[in-house]
ROPAKE-470817 format. One record per residue: chain; residue number from 1; residue in one letter; x, y, z of N, C-alpha, C, O, CB in turn. Coordinates in nm, 2 decimals, m for minus. Glycine has a CB too. Example, Ala and Ser with C-alpha at 12.3 -4.5 7.8 and 13.67 -1.06 7.14 Angstrom:
residues 2
{site "A", 1, "a", {1.32, m0.57, 0.78}, {1.23, m0.45, 0.78}, {1.32, m0.33, 0.78}, {1.42, m0.33, 0.85}, {1.13, m0.45, 0.90}} {site "A", 2, "s", {1.28, m0.22, 0.71}, {1.37, m0.11, 0.71}, {1.29, 0.00, 0.79}, {1.34, 0.11, 0.80}, {1.41, m0.06, 0.57}} 
end
This chain:
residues 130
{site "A", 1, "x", {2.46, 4.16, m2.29}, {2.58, 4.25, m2.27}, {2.62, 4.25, m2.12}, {2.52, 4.24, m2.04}, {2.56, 4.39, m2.32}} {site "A", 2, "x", {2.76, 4.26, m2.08}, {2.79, 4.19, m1.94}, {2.90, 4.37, m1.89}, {3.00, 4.42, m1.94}, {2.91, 3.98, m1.97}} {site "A", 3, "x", {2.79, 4.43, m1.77}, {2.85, 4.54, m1.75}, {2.99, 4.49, m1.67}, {3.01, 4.40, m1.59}, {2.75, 4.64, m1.69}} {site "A", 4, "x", {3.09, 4.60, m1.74}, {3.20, 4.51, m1.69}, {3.28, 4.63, m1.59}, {3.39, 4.61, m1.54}, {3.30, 4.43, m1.83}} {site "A", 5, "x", {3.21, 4.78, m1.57}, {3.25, 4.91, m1.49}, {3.12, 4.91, m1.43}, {3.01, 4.87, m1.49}, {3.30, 5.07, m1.57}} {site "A", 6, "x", {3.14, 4.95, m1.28}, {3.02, 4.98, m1.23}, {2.98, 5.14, m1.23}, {3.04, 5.24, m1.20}, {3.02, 4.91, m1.10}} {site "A", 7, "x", {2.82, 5.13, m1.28}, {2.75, 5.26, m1.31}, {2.74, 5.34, m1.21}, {2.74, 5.28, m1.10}, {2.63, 5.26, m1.36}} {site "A", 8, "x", {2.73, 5.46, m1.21}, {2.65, 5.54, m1.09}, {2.52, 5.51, m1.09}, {2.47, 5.45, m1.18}, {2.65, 5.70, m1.10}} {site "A", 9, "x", {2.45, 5.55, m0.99}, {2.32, 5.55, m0.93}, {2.22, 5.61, m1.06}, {2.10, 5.58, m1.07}, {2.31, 5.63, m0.78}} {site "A", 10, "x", {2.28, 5.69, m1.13}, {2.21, 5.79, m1.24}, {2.16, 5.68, m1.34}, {2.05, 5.62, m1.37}, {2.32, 5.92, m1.33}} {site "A", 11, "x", {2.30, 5.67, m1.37}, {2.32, 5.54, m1.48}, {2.24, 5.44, m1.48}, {2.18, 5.40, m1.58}, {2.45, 5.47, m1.48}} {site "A", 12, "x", {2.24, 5.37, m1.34}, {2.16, 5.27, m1.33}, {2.00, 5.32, m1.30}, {1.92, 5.23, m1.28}, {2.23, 5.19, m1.24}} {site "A", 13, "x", {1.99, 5.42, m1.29}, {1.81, 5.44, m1.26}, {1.78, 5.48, m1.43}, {1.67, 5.47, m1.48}, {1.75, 5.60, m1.09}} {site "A", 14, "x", {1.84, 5.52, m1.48}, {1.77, 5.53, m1.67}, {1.76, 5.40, m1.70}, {1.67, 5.36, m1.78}, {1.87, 5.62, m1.81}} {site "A", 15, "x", {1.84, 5.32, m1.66}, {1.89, 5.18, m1.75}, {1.71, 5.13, m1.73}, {1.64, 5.08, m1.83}, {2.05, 5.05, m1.66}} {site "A", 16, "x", {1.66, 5.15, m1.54}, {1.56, 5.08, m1.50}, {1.43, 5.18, m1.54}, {1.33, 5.16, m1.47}, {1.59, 5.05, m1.35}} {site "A", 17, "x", {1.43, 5.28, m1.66}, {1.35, 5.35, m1.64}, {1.23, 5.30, m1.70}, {1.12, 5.31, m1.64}, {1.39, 5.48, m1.68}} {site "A", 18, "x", {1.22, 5.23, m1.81}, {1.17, 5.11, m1.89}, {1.09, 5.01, m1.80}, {0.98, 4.96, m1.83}, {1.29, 5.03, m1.94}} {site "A", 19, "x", {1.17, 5.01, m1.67}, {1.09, 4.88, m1.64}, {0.95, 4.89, m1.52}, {0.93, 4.80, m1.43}, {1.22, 4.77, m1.58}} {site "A", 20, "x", {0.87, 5.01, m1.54}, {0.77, 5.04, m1.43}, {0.60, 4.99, m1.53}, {0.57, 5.01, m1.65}, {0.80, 5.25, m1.36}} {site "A", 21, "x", {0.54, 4.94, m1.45}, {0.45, 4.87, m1.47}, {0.31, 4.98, m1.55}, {0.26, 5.07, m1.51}, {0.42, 4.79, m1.32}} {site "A", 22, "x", {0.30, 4.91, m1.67}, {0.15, 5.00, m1.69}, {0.03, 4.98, m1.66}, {0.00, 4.87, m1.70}, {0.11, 5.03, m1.79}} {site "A", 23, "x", {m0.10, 5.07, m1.57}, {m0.20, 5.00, m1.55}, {m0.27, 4.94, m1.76}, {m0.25, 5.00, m1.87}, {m0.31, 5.11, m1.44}} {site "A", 24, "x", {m0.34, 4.83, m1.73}, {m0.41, 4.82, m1.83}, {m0.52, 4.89, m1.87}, {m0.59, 4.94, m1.78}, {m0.43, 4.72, m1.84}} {site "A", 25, "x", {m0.55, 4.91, m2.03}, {m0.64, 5.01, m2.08}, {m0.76, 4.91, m2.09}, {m0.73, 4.79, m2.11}, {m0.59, 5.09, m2.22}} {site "A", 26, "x", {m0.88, 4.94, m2.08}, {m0.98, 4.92, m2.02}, {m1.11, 4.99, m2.15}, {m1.12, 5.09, m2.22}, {m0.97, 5.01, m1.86}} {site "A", 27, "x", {m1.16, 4.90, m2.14}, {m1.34, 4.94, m2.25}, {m1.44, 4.95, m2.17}, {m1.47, 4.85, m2.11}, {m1.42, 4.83, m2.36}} {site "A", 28, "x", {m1.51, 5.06, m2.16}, {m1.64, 5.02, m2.14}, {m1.72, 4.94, m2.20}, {m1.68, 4.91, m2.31}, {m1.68, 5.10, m2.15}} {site "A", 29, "x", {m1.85, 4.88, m2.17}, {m1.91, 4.78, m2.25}, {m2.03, 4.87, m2.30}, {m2.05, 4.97, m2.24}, {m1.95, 4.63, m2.17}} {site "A", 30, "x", {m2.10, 4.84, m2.40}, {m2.20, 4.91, m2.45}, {m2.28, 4.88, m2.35}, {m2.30, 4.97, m2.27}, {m2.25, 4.90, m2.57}} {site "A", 31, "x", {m2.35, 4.73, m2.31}, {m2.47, 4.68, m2.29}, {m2.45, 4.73, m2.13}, {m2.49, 4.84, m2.09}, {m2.50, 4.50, m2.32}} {site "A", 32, "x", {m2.38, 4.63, m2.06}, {m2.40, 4.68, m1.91}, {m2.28, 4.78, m1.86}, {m2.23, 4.73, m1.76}, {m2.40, 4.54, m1.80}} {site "A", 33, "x", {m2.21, 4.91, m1.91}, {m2.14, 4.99, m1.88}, {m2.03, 4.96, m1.75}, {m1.97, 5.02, m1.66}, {m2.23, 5.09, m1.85}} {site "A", 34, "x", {m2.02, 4.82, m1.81}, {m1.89, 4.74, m1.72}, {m1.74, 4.77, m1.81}, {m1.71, 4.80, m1.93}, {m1.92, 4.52, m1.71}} {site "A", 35, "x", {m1.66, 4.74, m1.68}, {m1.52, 4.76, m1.76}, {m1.44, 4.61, m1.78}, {m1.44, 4.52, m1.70}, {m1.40, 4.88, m1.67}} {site "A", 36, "x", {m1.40, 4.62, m1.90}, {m1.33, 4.50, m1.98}, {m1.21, 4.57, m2.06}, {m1.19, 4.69, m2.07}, {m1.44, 4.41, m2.11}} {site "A", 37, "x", {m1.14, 4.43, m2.10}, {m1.01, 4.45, m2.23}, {m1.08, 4.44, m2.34}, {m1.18, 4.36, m2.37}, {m0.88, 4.35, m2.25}} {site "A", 38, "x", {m1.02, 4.54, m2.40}, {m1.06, 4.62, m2.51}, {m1.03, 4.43, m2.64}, {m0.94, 4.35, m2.62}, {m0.90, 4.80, m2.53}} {site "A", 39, "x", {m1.15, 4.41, m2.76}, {m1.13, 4.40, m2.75}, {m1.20, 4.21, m2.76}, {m1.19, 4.13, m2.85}, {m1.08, 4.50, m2.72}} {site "A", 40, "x", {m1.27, 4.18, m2.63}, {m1.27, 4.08, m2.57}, {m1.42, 4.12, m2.52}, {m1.46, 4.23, m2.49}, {m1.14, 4.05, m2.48}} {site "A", 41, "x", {m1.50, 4.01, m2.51}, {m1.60, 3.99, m2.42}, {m1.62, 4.02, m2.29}, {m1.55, 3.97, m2.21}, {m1.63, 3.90, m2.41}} {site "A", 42, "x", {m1.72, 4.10, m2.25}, {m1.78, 4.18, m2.12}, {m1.79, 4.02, m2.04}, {m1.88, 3.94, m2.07}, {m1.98, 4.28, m2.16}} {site "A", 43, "x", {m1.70, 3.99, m1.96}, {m1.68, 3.92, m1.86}, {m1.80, 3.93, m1.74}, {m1.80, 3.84, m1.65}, {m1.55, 3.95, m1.81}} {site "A", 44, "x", {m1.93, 4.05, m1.74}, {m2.03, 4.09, m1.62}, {m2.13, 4.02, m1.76}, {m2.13, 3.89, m1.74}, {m2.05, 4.30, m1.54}} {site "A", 45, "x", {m2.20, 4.03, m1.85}, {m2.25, 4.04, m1.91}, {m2.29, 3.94, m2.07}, {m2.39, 3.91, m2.12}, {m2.23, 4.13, m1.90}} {site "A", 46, "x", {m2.14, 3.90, m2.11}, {m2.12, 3.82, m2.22}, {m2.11, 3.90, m2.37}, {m2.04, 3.85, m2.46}, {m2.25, 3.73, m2.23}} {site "A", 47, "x", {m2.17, 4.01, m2.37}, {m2.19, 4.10, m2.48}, {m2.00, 4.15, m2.57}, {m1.89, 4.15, m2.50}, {m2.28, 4.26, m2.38}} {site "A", 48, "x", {m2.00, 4.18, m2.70}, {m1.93, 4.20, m2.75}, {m1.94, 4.28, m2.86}, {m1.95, 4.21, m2.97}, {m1.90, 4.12, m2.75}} {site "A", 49, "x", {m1.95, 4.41, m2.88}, {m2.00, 4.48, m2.96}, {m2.12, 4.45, m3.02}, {m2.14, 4.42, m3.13}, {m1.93, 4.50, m3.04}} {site "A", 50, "x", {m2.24, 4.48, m2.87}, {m2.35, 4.49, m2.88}, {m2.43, 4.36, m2.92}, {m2.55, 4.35, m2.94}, {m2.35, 4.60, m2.94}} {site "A", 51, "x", {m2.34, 4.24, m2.93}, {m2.41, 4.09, m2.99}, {m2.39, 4.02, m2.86}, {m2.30, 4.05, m2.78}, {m2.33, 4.00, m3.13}} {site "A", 52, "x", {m2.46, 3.94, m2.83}, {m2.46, 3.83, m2.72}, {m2.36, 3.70, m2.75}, {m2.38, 3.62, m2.84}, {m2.61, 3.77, m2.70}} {site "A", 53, "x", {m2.26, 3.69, m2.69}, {m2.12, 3.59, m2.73}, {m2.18, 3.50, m2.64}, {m2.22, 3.40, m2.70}, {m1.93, 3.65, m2.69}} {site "A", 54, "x", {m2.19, 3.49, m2.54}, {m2.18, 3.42, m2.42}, {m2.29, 3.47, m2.32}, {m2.30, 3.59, m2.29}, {m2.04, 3.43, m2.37}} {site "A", 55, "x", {m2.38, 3.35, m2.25}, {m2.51, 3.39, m2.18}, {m2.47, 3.38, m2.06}, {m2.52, 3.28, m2.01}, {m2.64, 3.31, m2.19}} {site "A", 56, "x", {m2.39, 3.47, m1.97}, {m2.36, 3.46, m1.86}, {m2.44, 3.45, m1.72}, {m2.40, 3.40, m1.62}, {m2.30, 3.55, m1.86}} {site "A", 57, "x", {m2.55, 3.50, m1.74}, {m2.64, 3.51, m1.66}, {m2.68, 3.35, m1.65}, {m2.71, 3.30, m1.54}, {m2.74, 3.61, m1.71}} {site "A", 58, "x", {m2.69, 3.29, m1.76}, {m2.76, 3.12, m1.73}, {m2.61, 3.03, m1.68}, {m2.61, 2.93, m1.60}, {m2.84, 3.02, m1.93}} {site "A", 59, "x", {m2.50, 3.07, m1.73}, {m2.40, 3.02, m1.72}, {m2.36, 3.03, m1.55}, {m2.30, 2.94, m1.48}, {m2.32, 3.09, m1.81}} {site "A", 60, "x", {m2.41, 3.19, m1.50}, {m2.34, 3.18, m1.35}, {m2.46, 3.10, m1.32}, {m2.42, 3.02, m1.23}, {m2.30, 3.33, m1.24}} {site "A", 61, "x", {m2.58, 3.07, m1.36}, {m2.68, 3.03, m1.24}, {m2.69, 2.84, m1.26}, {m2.74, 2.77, m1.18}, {m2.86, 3.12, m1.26}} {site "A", 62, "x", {m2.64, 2.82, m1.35}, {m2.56, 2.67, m1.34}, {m2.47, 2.65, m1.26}, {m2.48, 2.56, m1.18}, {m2.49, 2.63, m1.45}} {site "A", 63, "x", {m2.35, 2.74, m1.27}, {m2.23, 2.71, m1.21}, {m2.33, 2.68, m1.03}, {m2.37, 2.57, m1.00}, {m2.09, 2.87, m1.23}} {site "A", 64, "x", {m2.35, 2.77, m0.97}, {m2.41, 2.81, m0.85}, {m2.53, 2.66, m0.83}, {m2.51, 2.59, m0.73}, {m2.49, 2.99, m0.86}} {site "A", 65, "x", {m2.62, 2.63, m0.91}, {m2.69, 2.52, m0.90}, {m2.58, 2.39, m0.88}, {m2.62, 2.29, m0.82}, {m2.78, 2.51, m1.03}} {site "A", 66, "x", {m2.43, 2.39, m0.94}, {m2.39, 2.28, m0.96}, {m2.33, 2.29, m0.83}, {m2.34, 2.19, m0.76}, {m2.32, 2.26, m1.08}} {site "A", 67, "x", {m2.25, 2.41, m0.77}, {m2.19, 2.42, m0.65}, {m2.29, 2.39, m0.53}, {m2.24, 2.33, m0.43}, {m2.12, 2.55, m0.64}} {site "A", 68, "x", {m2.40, 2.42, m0.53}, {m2.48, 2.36, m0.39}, {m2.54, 2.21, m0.41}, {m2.58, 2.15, m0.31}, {m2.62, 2.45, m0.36}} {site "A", 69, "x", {m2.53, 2.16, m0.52}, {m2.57, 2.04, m0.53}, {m2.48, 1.94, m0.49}, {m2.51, 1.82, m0.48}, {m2.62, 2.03, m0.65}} {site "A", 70, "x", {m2.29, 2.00, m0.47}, {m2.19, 1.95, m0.45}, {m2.18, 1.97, m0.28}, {m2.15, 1.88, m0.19}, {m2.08, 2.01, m0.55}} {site "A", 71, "x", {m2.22, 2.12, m0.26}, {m2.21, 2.13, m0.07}, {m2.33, 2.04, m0.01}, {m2.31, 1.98, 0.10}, {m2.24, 2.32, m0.01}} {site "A", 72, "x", {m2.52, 2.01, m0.11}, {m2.57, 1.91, m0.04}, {m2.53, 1.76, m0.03}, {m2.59, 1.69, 0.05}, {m2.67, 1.93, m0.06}} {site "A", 73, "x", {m2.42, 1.71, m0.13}, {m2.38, 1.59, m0.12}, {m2.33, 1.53, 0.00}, {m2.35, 1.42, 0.06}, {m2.30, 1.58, m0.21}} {site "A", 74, "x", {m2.20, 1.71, 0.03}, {m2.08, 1.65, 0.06}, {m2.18, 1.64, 0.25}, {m2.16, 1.55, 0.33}, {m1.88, 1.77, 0.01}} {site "A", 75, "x", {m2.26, 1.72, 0.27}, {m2.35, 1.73, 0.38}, {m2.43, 1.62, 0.43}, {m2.46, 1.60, 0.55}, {m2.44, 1.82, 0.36}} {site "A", 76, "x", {m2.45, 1.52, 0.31}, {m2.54, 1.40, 0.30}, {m2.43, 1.27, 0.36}, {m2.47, 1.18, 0.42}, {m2.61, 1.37, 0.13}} {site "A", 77, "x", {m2.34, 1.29, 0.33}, {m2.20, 1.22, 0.29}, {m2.16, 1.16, 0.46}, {m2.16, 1.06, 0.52}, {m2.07, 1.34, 0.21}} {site "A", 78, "x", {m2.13, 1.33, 0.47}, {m2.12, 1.33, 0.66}, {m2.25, 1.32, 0.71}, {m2.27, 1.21, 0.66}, {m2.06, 1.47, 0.73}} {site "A", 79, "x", {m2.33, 1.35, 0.76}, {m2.40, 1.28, 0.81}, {m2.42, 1.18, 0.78}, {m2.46, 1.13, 0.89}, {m2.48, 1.32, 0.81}} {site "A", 80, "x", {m2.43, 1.07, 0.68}, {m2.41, 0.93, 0.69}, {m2.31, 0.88, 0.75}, {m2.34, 0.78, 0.81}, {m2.41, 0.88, 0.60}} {site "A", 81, "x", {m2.18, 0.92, 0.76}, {m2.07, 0.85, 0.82}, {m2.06, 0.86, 0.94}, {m2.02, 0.77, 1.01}, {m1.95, 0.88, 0.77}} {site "A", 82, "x", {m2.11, 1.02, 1.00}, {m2.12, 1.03, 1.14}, {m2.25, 0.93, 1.21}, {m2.24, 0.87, 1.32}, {m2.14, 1.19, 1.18}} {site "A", 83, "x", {m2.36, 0.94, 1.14}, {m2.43, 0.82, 1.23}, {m2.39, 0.67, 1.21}, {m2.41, 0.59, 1.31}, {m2.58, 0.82, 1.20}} {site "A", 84, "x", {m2.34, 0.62, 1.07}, {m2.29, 0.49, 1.05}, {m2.16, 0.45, 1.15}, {m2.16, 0.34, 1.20}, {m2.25, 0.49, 0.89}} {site "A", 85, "x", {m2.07, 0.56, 1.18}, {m1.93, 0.57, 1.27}, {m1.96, 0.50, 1.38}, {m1.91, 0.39, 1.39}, {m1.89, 0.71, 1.32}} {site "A", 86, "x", {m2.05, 0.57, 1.48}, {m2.07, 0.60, 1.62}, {m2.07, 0.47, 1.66}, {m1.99, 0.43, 1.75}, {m2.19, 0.69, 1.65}} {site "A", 87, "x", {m2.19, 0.35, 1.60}, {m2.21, 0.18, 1.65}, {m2.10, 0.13, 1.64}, {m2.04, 0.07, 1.73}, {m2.31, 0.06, 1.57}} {site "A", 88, "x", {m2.04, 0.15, 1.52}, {m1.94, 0.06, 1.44}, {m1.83, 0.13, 1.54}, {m1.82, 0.04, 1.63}, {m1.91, 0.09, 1.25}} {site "A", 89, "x", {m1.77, 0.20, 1.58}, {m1.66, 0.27, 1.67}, {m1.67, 0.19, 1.88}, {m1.58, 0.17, 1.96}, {m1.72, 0.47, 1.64}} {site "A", 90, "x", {m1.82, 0.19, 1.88}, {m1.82, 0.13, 2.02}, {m1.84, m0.03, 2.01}, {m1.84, m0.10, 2.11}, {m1.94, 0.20, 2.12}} {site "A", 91, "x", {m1.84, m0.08, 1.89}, {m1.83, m0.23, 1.87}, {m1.66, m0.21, 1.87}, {m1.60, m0.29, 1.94}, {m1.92, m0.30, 1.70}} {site "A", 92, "x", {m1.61, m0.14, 1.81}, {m1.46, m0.19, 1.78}, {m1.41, m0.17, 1.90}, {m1.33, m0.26, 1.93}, {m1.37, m0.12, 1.67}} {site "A", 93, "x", {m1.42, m0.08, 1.99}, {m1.36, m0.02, 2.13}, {m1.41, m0.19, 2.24}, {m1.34, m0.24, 2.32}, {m1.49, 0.18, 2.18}} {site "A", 94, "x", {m1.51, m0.22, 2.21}, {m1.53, m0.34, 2.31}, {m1.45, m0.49, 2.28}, {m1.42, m0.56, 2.37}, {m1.68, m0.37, 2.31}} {site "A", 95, "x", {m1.42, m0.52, 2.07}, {m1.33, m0.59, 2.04}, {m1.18, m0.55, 2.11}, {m1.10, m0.63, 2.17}, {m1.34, m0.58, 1.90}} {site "A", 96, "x", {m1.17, m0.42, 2.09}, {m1.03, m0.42, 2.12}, {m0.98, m0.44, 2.26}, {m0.87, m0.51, 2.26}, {m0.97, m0.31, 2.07}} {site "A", 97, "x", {m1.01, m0.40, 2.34}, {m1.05, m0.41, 2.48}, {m0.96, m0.49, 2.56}, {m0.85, m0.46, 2.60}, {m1.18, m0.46, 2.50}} {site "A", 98, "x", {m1.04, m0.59, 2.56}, {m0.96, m0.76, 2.57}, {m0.88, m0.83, 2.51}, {m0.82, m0.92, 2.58}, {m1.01, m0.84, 2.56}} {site "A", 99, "x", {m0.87, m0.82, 2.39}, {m0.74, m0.85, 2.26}, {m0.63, m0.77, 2.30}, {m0.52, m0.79, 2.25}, {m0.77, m0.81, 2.09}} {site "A", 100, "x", {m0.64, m0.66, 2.40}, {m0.43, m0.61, 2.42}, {m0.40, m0.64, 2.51}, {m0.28, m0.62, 2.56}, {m0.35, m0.45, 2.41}} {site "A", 101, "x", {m0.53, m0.71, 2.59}, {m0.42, m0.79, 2.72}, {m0.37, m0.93, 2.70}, {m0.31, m0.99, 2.79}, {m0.50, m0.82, 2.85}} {site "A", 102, "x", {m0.37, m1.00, 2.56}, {m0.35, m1.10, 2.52}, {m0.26, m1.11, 2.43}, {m0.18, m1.21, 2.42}, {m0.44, m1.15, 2.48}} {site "A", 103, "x", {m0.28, m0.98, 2.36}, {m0.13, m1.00, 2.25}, {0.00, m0.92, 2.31}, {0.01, m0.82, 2.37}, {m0.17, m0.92, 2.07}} {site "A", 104, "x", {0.10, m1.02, 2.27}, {0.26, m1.01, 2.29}, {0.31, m0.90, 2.21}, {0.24, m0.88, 2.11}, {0.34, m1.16, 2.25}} {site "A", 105, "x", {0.39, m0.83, 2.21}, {0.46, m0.73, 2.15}, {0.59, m0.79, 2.11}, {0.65, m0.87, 2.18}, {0.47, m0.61, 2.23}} {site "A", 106, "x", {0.64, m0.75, 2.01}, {0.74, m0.82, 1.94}, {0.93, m0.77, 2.05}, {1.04, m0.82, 2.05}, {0.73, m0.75, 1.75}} {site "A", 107, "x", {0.86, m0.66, 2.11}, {0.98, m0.60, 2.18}, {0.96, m0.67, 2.35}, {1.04, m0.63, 2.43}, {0.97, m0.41, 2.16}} {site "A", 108, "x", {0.90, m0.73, 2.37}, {0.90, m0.78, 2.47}, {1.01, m1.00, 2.43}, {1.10, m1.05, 2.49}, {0.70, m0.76, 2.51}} {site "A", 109, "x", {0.96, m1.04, 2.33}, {1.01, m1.15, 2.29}, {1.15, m1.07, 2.27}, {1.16, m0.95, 2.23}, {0.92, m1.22, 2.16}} {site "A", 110, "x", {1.31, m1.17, 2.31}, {1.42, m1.14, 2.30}, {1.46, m1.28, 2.25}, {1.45, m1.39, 2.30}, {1.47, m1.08, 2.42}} {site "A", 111, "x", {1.53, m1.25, 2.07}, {1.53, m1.30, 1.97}, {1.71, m1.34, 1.98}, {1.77, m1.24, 1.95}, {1.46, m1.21, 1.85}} {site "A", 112, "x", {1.76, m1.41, 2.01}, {1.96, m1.45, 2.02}, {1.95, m1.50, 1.85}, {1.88, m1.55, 1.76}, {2.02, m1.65, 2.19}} {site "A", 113, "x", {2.10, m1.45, 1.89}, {2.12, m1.45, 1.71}, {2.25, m1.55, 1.76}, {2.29, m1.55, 1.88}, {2.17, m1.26, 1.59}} {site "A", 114, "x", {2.31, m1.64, 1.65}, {2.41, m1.74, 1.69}, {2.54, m1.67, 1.73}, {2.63, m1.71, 1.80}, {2.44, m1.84, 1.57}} {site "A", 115, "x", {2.51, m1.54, 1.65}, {2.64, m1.46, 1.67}, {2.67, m1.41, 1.86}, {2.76, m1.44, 1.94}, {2.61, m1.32, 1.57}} {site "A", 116, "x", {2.58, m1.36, 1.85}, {2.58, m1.31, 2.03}, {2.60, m1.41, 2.11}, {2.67, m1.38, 2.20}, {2.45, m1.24, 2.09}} {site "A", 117, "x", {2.57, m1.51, 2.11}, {2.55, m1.61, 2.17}, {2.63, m1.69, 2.19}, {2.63, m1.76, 2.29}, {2.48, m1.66, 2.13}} {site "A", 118, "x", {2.75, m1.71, 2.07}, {2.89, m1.74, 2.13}, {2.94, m1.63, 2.20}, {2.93, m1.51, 2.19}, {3.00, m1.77, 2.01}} {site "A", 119, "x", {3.01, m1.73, 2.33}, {3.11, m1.66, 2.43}, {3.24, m1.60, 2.35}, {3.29, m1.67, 2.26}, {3.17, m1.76, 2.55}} {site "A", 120, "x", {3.28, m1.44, 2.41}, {3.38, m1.41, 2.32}, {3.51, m1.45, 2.43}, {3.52, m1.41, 2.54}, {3.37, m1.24, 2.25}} {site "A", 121, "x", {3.58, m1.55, 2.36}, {3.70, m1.60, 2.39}, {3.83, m1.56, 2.33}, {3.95, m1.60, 2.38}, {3.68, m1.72, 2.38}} {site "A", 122, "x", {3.80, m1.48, 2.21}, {3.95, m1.47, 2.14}, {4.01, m1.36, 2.20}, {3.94, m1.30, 2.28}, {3.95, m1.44, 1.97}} {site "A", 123, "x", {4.12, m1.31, 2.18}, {4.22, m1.17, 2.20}, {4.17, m1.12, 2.12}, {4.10, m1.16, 2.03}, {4.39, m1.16, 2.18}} {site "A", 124, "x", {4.21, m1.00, 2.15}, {4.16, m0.90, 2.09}, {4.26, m0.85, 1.98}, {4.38, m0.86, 2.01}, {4.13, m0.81, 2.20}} {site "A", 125, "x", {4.25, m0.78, 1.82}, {4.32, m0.77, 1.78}, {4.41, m0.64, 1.78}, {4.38, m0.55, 1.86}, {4.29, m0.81, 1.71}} {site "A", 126, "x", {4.54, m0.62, 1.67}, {4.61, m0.54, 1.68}, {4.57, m0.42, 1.69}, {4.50, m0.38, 1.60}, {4.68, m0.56, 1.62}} {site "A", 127, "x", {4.62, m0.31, 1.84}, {4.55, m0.22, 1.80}, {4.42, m0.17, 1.90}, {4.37, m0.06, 1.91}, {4.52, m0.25, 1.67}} {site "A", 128, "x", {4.36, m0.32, 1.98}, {4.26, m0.28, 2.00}, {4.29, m0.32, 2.18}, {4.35, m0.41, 2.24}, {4.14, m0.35, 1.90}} {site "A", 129, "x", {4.24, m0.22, 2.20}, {4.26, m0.19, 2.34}, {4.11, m0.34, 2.42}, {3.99, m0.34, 2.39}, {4.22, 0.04, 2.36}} {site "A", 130, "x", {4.18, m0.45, 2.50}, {4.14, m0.52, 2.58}, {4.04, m0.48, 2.69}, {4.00, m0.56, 2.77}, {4.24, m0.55, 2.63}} 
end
């Protein structure tokens, strides 16, 4: 529906009265007296009317085994590259060295095209200022 008079301020704060946010309603859990949606599985614990849904406790301590086993990789990783780097970096610094006093740059070479290169001899045409 397309308001087509504009409301007063009254008018328009009932219209918006509808639209204020509710906190959500909340369960306690039997097992560990955590709060959850009603409803759904104790997210601290796994429990669901007093039955075990989900073993959270083995679940976080996987997750955590899997995440340090990913930070000692990425640790192993760098430290290989930083000591593998360092030779390989002062070998390339001594290659390159002497190779840029030898190579030419393309902007230094000046390339004539047939066009430029004829003398311009004609008039100029209509219009165009000499």
């Amino acid at each position: 529906m397309v308001i087509r008079m504009r409301h007063t301020r009254a008018h328009t704060a009932n219209r918006r009265s509808h639209h204020a946010l509710k906190a959500p309603t909340l369960a306690i859990c039997s097992n560990c007296e955590a709060k959850h949606r009603p409803h759904h599985m104790c997210q601290e614990c796994g429990f669901y009317k007093g039955r075990l849904v989900i073993d959270m406790k083995a679940k976080n301590e996987a997750r955590t085994a899997r995440l340090q086993a990913k930070k000692d990789a990425i640790k192993a990783n760098q430290t290989e590259s930083e000591a593998g780097a360092e030779p390989q970096a002062a070998e390339a610094e001594v290659l390159e060295a002497p190779a840029l006093d030898k190579v030419d740059t393309p902007k230094s070479k000046e390339v004539e095209s047939p066009e430029l290169s004829k003398a311009k001899t004609s008039t100029p045409r209509k219009g165009q200022a000499s």
